[in-house]
C-alpha positions in Angstrom: -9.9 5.5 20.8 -9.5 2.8 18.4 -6.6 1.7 16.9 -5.9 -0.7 13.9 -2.7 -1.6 12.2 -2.9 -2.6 8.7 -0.2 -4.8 7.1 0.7 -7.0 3.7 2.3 -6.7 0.4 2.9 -4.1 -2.3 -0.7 -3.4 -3.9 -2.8 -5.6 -1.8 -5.5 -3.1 -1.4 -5.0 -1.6 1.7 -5.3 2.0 1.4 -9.0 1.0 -0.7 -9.6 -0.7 2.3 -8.8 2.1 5.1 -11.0 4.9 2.4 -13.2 2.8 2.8 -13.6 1.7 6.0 -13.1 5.8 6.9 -16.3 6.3 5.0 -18.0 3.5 6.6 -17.2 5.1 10.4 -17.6 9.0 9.4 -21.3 7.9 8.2 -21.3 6.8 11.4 -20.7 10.3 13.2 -16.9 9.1 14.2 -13.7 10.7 13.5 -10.7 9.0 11.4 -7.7 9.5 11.2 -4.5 7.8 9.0 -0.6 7.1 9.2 1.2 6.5 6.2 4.1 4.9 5.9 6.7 4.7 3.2 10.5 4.2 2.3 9.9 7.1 0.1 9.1 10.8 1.2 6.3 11.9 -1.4 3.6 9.5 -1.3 0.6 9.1 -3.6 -1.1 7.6 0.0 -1.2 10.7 1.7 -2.3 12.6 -0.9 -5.3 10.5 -1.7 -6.2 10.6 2.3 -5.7 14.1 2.7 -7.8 14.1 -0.9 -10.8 12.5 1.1 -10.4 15.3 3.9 -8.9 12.5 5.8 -6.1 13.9 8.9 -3.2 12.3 7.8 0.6 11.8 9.4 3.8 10.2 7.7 6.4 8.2 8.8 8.8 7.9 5.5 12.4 7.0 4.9 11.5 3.4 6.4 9.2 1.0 7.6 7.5 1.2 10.7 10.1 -1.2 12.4 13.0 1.1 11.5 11.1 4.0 12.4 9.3 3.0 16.2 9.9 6.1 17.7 9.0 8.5 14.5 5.7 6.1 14.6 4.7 7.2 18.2 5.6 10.9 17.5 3.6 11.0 14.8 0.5 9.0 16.6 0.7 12.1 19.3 0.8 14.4 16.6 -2.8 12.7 14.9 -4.1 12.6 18.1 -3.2 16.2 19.4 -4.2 17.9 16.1 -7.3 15.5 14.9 -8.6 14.1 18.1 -9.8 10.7 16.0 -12.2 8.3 17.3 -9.9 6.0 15.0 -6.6 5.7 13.6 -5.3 3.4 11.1 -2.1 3.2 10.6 -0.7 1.6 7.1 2.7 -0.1 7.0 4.4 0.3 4.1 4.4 -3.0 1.7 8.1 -4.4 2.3 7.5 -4.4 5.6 8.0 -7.7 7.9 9.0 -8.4 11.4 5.6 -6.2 12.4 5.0 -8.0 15.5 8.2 -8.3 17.1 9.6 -4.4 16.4 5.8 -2.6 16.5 3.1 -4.9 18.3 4.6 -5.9 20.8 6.5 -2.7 21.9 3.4 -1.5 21.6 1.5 -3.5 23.9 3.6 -3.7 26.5 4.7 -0.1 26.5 1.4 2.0 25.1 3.5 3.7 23.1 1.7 7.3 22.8 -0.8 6.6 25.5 -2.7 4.5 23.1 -3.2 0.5 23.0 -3.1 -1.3 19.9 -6.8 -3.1 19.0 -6.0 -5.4 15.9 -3.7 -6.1 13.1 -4.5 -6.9 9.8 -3.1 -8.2 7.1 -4.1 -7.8 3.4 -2.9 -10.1 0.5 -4.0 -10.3 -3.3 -6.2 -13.6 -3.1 -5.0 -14.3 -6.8 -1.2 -13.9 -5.5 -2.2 -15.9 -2.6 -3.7 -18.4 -4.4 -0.6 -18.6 -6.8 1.6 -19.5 -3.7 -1.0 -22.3 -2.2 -1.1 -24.3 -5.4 3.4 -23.5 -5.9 2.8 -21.8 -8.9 5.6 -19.8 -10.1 5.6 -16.2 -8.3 6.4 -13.0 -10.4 9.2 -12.0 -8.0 12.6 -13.6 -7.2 12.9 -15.6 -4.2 13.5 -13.0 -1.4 10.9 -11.1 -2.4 8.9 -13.9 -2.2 10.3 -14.2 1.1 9.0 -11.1 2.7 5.9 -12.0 1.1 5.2 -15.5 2.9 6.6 -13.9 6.3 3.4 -11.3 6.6 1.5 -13.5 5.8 3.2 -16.1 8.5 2.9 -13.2 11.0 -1.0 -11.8 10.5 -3.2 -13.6 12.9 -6.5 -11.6 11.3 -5.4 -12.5 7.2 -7.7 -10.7 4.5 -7.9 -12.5 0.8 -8.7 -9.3 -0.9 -9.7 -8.6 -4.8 -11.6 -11.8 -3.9 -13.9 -10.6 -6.8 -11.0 -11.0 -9.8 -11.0 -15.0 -8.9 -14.0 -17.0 -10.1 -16.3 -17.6 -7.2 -14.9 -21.4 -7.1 -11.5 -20.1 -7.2 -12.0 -17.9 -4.2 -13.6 -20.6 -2.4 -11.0 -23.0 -3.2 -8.6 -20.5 -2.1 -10.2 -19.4 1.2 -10.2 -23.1 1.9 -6.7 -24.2 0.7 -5.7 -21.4 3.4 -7.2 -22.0 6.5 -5.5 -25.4 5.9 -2.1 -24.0 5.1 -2.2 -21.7 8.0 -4.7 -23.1 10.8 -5.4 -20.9 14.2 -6.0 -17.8 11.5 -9.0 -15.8 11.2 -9.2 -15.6 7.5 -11.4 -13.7 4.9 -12.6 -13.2 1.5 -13.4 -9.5 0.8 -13.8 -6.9 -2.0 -12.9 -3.5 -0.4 -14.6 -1.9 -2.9 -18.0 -3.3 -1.8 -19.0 -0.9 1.0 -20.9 -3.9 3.4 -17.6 -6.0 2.6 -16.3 -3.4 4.9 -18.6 -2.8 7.2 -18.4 -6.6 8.1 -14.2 -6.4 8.6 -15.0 -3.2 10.8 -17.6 -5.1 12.3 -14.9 -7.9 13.4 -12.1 -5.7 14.3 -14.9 -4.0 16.7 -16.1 -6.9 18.1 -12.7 -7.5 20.5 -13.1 -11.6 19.3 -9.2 -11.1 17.3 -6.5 -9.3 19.6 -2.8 -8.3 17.7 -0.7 -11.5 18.4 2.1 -11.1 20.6 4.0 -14.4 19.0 6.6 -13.2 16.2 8.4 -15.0 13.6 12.1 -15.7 12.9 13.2 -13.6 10.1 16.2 -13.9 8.2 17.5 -10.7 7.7 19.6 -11.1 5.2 16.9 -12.3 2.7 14.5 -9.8 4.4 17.1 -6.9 3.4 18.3 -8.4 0.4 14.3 -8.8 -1.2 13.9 -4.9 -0.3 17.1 -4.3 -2.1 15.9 -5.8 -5.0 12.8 -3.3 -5.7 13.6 -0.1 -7.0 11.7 2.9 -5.6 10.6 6.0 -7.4 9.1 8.9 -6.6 8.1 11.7 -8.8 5.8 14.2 -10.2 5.1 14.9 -14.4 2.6 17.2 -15.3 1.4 17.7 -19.1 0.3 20.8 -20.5 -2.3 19.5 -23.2 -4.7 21.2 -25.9 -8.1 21.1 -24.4 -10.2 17.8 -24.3 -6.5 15.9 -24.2 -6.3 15.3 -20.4 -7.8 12.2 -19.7 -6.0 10.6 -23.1 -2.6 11.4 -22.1 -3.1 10.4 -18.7 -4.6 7.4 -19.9 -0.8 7.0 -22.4 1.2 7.7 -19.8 0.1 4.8 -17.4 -0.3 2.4 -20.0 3.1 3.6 -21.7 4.7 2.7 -18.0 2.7 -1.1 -17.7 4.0 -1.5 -21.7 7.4 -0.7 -21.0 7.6 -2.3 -18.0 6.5 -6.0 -18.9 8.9 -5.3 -22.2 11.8 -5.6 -19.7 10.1 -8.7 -17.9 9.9 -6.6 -14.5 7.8 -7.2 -12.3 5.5 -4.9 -10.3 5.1 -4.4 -7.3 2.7 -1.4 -7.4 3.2 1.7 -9.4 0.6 4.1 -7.8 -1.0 7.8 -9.1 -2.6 10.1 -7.8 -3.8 12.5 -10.7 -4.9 16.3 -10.6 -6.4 18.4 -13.1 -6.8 21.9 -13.0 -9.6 21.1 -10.0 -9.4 19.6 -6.7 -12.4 18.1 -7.3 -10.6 16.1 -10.7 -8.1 14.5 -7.9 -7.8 10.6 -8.8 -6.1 7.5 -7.7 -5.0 5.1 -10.4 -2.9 2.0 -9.3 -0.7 -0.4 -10.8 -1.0 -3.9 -8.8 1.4 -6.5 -9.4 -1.7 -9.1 -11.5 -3.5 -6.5 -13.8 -6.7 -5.1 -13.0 -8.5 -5.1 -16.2 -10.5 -2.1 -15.6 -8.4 0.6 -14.7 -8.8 3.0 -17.6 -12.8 3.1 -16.7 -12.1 4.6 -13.5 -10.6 7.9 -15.1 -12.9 10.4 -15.8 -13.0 12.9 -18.1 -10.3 15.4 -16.8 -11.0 18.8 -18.1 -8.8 22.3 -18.5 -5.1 22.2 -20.3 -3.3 20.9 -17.3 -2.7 17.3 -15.5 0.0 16.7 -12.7 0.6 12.9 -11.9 2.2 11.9 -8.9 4.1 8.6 -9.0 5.1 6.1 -6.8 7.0 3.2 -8.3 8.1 -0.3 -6.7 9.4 -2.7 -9.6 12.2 -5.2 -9.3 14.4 -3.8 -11.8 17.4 -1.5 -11.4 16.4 2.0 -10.1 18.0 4.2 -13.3 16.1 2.0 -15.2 12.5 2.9 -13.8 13.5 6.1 -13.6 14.6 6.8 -17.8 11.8 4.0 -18.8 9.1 6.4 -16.5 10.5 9.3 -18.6 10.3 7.3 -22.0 6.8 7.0 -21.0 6.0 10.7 -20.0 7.6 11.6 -23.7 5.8 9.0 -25.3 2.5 10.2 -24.0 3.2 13.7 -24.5 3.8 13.3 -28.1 0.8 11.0 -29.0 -0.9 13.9 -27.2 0.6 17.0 -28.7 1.8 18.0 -25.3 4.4 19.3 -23.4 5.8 17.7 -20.1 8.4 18.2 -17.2 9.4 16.4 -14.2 10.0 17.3 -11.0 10.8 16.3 -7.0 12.4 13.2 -8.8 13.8 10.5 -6.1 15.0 6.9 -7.3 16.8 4.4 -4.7 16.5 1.3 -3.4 15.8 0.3 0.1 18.5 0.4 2.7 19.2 -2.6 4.5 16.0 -2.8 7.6 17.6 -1.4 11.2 16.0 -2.2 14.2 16.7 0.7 16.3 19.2 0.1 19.4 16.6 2.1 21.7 14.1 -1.0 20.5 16.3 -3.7 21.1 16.9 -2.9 24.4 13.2 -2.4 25.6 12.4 -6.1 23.5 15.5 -7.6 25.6 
């Protein structure tokens, strides 16, 4: 049984790459199976895995490191109930500190019976690039922090949306990179392009890039104090709209929430949905990444019936009231344009808790 733990920031592209690479081994005859991870409870990730018939497990209310021993459980549980040829397991995108509190536990313990293959880590190349060349960064400095320390951490370092840089940009970036951060393995990729994947699957297969055992220091003050800063929330609208309307007022609602959101010079972390008509089959992710993806709207489809539901998973750096009344401006913006009604519901808004190594983990890393 294969195991891979995926890392990197908020809307890097790692749950297109796990779909993807899922597809890539299930056309192969294997079995796949995820762990999600969130400080949140009701995540659009799961969803969209369980959406793809994927078997999927949670570990919320905390990252990975905060939540070791709710990690194993939950690998026991995927492995009892799913029997997978392959797990991937996703750490949620505030996460640092990876290799010290999960890794390594991991490997010297084989935590669940199961040994830990590889550990990736995904960034946004035109992020990354933004960094190399000390441009200014959309987020304040401690975000920025936790930022810099995955990427410090990742021995295996993937430049994803490689595609939204020109082809001279990416190669400028891939190259400004390996300088930066030598003794990496690092890669341009698309997840979206299916033999972009089969080549990372093809690496993390090949046994050539084992999960580094070396952590970083970490100041935890600044690590707790960037989480602090994002607001989280979690909630669920749906619209009841005159036939033919679904797809429009899905299509105001997001763009209401980007609108409103850059008029309060916030910045994004990722605002994920997972949309659902009155079919399973309608099911749809839509994502908000922190840089604009110009070509969002194309990927809704016409959504038909009188009835959408969108769950919603927000991380902005802005207060958490505020994302929680401007995400309700939004829903009654879009309902009006759309002669609609609308109503929310399993509403959660927070920000992250200072990150606690368990006691139990501190003692077995001593």
């Amino acid at each position: 049984m294969k195991f891979h733990l995926i890392g990197g920031f908020l809307g890097s592209g790692k749950t297109t790459a796990i779909i993807g690479a899922a597809r890539h081994l299930i056309a192969q005859g294997k079995r796949v199976g995820v762990v999600t991870n969130d400080q949140g409870k009701y995540l659009v990730d799961t969803a969209f895995f369980q959406a793809a018939d994927l078997p999927t497990v949670e570990v919320t209310g905390g990252c990975f490191c905060c939540n070791y021993d709710d990690l194993g459980a939950r690998l026991s549980q995927l492995k009892d109930s799913a029997q997978p040829d392959v797990i991937f397991a996703e750490s949620v995108g505030s996460c640092a500190d990876v290799v010290a509190t999960v890794i390594r536990p991991f490997l010297e313990l084989g935590t669940a019976n199961l040994s830990l293959d590889t550990f990736t880590v995904f960034t946004d190349a035109r992020l990354l690039r933004r960094r190399l060349l000390d441009e200014p960064m959309p987020f304040s400095d401690d975000i920025v922090y936790i930022f810099d320390k995955q990427i410090e951490e990742a021995n295996l370092l993937i430049l994803n949306k490689a595609d939204l840089l020109s082809p001279q940009q990416a190669s400028d970036t891939a190259r400004l990179a390996e300088a930066r951060f030598p003794g990496k393995t690092i890669r341009l990729q698309d997840s979206r392009q299916p033999e972009q994947i089969a080549a990372w699957i093809a690496l993390l297969d090949s046994g050539a890039i084992a999960p580094p055992r070396a952590g970083v220091e970490i100041d935890y003050q600044r690590y707790g104090a960037g989480e602090a800063q994002l607001a989280w929330v979690d909630e669920e609208v749906r619209f009841e709209v005159p036939e033919g309307a679904a797809r429009g007022v899905v299509l105001a609602f997001i763009g209401a929430i980007a609108d409103l959101i850059d008029a309060q010079r916030a910045s994004i972390g990722h605002v994920k949905f997972m949309a659902r008509g009155n079919e399973p089959a309608q099911d749809m992710k839509i994502s908000l990444p922190t840089l604009a993806e110009p070509d969002w709207q194309e990927r809704v489809p016409a959504i038909p019936g009188t009835q959408v539901t969108l769950m919603v998973n927000a991380r902005v750096e802005i207060s958490a009231q505020a994302l929680r009344e401007l995400i309700g401006r939004a829903a009654q913006q879009a309902a009006a344009e759309a002669g609609a009604t609308w109503r929310e519901s399993h509403v959660s808004a927070f920000h992250p808790a200072f990150p606690r190594i368990p006691e139990s983990l501190r003692l077995r890393d001593s």
